[in-house]
N, C-alpha and C positions, 0 to 999 in steps of 0.2 A: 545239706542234710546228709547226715551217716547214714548208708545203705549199701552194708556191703554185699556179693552176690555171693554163693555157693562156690563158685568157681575160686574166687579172689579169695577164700578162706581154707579153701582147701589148698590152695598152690600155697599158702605161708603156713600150712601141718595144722591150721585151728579148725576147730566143728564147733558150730554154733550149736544154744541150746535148744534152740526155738527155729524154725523155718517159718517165716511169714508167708502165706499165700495170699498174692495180692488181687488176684483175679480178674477177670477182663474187665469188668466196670471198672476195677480200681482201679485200674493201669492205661485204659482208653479214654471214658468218660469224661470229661472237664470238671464235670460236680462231683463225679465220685473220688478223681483225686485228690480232692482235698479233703475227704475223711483217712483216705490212703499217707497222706501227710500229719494228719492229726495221729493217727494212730503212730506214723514215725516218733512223732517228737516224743510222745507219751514213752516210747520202748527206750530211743536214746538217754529221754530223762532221766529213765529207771536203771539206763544201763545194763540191761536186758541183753543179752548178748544172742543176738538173730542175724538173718540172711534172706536173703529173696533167691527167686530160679534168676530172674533176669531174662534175659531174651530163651531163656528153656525151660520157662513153663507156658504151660500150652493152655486151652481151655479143659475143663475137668471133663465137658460134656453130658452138663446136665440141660442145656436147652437141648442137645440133640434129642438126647435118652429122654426127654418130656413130649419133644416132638412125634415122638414113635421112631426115629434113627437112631433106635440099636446096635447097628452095626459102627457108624461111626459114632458112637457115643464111648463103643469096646474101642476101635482105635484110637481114641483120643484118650480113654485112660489107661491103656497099654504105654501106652508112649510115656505118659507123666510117672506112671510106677516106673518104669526102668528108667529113668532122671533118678526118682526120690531114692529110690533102693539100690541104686548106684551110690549117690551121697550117705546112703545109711541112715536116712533121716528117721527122727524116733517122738519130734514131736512138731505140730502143725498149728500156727494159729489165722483164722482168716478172718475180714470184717463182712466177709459176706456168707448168709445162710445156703444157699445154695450150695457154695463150695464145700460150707461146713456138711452139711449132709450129705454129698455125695462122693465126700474125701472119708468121711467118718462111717460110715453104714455101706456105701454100693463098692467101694476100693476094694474092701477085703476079698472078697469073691474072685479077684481078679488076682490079687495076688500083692493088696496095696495095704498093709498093717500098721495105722500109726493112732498117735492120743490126739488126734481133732478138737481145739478149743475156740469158742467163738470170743471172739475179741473183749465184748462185756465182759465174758468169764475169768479173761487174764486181767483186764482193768480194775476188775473188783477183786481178785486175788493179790493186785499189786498194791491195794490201797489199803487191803489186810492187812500185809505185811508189812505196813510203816513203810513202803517204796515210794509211793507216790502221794504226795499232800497237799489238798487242794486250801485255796485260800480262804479267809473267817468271812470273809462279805463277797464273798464272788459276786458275777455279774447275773447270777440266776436266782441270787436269793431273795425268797419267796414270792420269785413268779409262778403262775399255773403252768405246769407243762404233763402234756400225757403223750402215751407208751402206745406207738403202733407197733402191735405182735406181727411181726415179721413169720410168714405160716412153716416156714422152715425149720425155723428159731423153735417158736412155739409148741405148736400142734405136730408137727414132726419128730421133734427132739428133746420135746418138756423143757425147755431154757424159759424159765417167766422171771424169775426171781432176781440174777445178776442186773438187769438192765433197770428194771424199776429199785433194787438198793440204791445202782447208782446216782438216779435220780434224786433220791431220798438224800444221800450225801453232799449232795450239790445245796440245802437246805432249800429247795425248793418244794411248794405245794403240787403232787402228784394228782392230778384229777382223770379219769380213767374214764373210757370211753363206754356206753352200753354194751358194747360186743369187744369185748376184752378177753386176756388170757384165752384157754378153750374154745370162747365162743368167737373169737377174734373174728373178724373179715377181712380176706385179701384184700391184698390193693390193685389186684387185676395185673400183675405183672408175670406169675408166676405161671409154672407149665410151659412156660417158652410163649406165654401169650403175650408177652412184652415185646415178640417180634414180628405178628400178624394182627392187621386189621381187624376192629372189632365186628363181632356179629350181631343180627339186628338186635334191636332192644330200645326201651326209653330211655336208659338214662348209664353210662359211661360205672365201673366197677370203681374207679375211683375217684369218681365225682360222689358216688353213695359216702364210700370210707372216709371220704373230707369231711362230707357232713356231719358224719360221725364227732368226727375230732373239735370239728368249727362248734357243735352243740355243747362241747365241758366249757367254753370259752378262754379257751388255753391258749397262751401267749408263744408259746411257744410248741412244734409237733417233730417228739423225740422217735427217732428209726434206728434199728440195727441194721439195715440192710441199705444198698444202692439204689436196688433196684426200687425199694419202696419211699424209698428218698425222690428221688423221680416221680414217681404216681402222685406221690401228695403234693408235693411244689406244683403238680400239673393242676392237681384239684384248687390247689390253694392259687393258682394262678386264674383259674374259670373264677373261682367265685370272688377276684377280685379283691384277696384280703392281704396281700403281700407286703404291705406295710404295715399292718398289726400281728400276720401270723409268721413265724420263720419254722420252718424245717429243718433240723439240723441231725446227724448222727449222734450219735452216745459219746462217740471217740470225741468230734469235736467239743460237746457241750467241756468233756472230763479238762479237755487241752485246754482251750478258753477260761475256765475254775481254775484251772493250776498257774494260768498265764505262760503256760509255755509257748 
């Protein structure tokens, strides 16, 4: 796969147009690399001319700054701004919400100014413009699949609209869960709660959000995000439906349509 870094583009005089931000799920995670891959192909396909940090990008420090560590939330994004604005970077796309919101809204304060685009936004912007074109009978056409709002995505940043077109183009039946758009339900990952012990209660945040999903009888349960990519596979693993339901990202469903 083509992934060149910042570094490697700048030693041969080129600037890319795009900086990918891949972020620690995309980059750690085993499941999340492969929407980190799917989104590759999609960019190469397009011929999209991007770069990653590579081993110099750090985390952005939004579980810290969720956690209440402020302080190293500010060093973690001090350090990434003097990366990106050393590169002169000018615009950013990431597959995960988190990153999007706290590269797009909390950077600038610090001294971090760039055009923040969530992955749906450039997919469905590519497929605007005659770039990218998915096949007449893809492998989704006309199964049920519904939209978990990633709270990021959604309710933090009004993104409803790209993720569910792209659904739509895939000529698939979109069926939408009770607590959708607005009303959406976390998947309990979010706030940095994806990395402590849950508190008491009857019943798991995204064992609720599964059933959510498991109630449209959707074949398939579409995620913008890693981290909620994760939450539902878990849900979808408790209640035992892993061989009727599949979880997959946007990036993948788009890759898989195009056959790339």
């Amino acid at each position: 796969m083509q992934v060149p870094t910042m570094a490697d583009m700048m030693a041969k005089g080129e600037n890319p147009d795009i900086l990918f931000w891949v972020g620690c799920s995309g980059s750690f995670d085993d499941r999340a690399k492969k929407i980190t891959k799917a989104l590759v192909k999609i960019l190469n396909n397009c011929q999209v001319s991007f770069a990653v940090l590579g081993s110099e990008e750090s985390c952005t420090g939004d579980p810290a700054k969720r956690a209440g560590n402020e302080f190293t939330y500010q060093m973690q994004a001090m350090m990434n701004i003097e990366v990106l604005n050393a590169y002169e970077i000018k615009k950013i796309v990431t597959a995960c919400p988190h990153c999007f919101n706290t590269l797009k809204n909390e950077y600038p304060e610090l001294g971090g100014d760039y055009e923040v685009i969530h992955h749906t936004q450039m997919i469905q912007d590519l497929i605007n413009r005659g770039k990218l074109g998915l096949e007449e009978s893809g492998s989704f056409k006309g199964k049920k699949i519904t939209f978990h709002d990633p709270c990021y995505l959604g309710r933090a940043n009004d993104v409803y609209e790209a993720p569910r077109q792209l659904i739509e183009k895939l000529d698939a039946e979109l069926v939408e869960m009770k607590r959708c758009r607005t009303k959406g339900l976390c998947c309990g990952a979010g706030g940095a709660q994806m990395f402590k012990e849950a508190e008491k209660g009857n019943k798991e945040i995204n064992i609720e959000r599964t059933e959510d999903a498991i109630e449209t009888a959707a074949e398939v349960i579409a995620t913008g995000c890693p981290f909620c990519n994760t939450m539902m596979t878990d849900g979808i693993k408790n209640a035992e439906k892993e061989g009727t339901v599949k979880v997959l990202d946007i990036a993948e469903l788009i890759a898989n349509a195009a056959e790339l």
